[in-house]
C-alpha positions as CSV (number, residue, x, y, z in Angstrom):
1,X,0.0,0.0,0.0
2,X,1.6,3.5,-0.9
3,X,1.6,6.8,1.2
4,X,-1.5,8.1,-0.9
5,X,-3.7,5.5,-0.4
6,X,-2.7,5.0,2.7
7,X,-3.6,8.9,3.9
8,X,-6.8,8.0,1.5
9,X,-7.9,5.9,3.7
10,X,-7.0,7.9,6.7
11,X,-9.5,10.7,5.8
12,X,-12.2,8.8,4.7
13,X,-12.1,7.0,7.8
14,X,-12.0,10.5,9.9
15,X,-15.0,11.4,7.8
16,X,-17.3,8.7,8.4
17,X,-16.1,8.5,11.9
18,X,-19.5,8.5,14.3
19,X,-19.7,11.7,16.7
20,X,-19.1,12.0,20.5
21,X,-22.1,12.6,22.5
22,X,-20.3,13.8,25.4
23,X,-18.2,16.5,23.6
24,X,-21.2,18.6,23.5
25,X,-21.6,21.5,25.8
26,X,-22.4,21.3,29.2
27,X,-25.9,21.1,29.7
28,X,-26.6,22.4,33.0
29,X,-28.6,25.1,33.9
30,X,-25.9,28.2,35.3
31,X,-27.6,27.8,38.4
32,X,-27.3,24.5,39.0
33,X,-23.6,24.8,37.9
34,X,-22.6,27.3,40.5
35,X,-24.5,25.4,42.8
36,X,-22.5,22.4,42.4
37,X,-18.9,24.6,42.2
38,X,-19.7,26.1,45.5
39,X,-20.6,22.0,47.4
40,X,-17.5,21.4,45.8
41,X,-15.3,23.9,47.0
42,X,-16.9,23.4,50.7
43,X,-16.1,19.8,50.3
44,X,-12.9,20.7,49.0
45,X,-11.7,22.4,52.5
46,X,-13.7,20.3,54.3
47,X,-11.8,17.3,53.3
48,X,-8.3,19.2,53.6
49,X,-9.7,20.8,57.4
50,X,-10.4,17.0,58.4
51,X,-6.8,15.6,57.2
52,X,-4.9,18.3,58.9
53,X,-7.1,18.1,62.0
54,X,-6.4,14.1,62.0
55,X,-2.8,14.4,62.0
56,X,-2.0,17.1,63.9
57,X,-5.1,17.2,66.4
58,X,-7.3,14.7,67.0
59,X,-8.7,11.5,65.1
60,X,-12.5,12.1,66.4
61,X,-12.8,15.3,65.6
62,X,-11.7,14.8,62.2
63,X,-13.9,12.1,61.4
64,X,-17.0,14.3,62.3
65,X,-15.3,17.1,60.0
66,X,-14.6,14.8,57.1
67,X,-18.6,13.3,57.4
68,X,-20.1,17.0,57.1
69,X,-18.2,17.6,53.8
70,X,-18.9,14.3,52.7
71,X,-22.6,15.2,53.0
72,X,-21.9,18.4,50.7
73,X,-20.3,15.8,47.6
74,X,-23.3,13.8,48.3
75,X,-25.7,16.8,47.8
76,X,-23.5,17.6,44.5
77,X,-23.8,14.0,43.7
78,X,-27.3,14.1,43.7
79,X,-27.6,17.0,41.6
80,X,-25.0,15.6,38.7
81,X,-26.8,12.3,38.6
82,X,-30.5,13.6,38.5
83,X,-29.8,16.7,36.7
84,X,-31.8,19.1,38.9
């Protein structure tokens, strides 16, 4: 097979390739979105709060801290999965 037909069949393959569904834009409503952001970032320094307060204060505490921001990625996760 030579170069030519070989970038032939490159193209045409490329051309009749099927699209991605999930390239298409984000489909969340902007409230929803900042929503989410905002459980994030809470459960974000939540989670970072409750491993410095396990290792340099105490292993209770930090356990309680790490379950109240795991209830904010649980909120989030809700709100991805069902698309509210």
């Amino acid at each position: 097979m030579t170069e030519e037909e070989l970038q032939k069949n490159v193209d045409e393959a490329m051309a009749n390739r099927p699209k991605r569904h999930n390239l298409e834009p984000f489909r969340d409503s902007s409230r929803t979105r900042k929503l989410r952001f905002w459980l994030n970032v809470i459960f974000m320094i939540g989670a970072i709060a409750g491993l410095i307060i396990y290792f340099k204060v105490d292993h209770d505490t930090a356990k309680y801290v790490l379950i109240i921001s795991l209830v904010f990625k649980f909120v989030e996760l809700f709100l991805r999965i069902f698309k509210i």
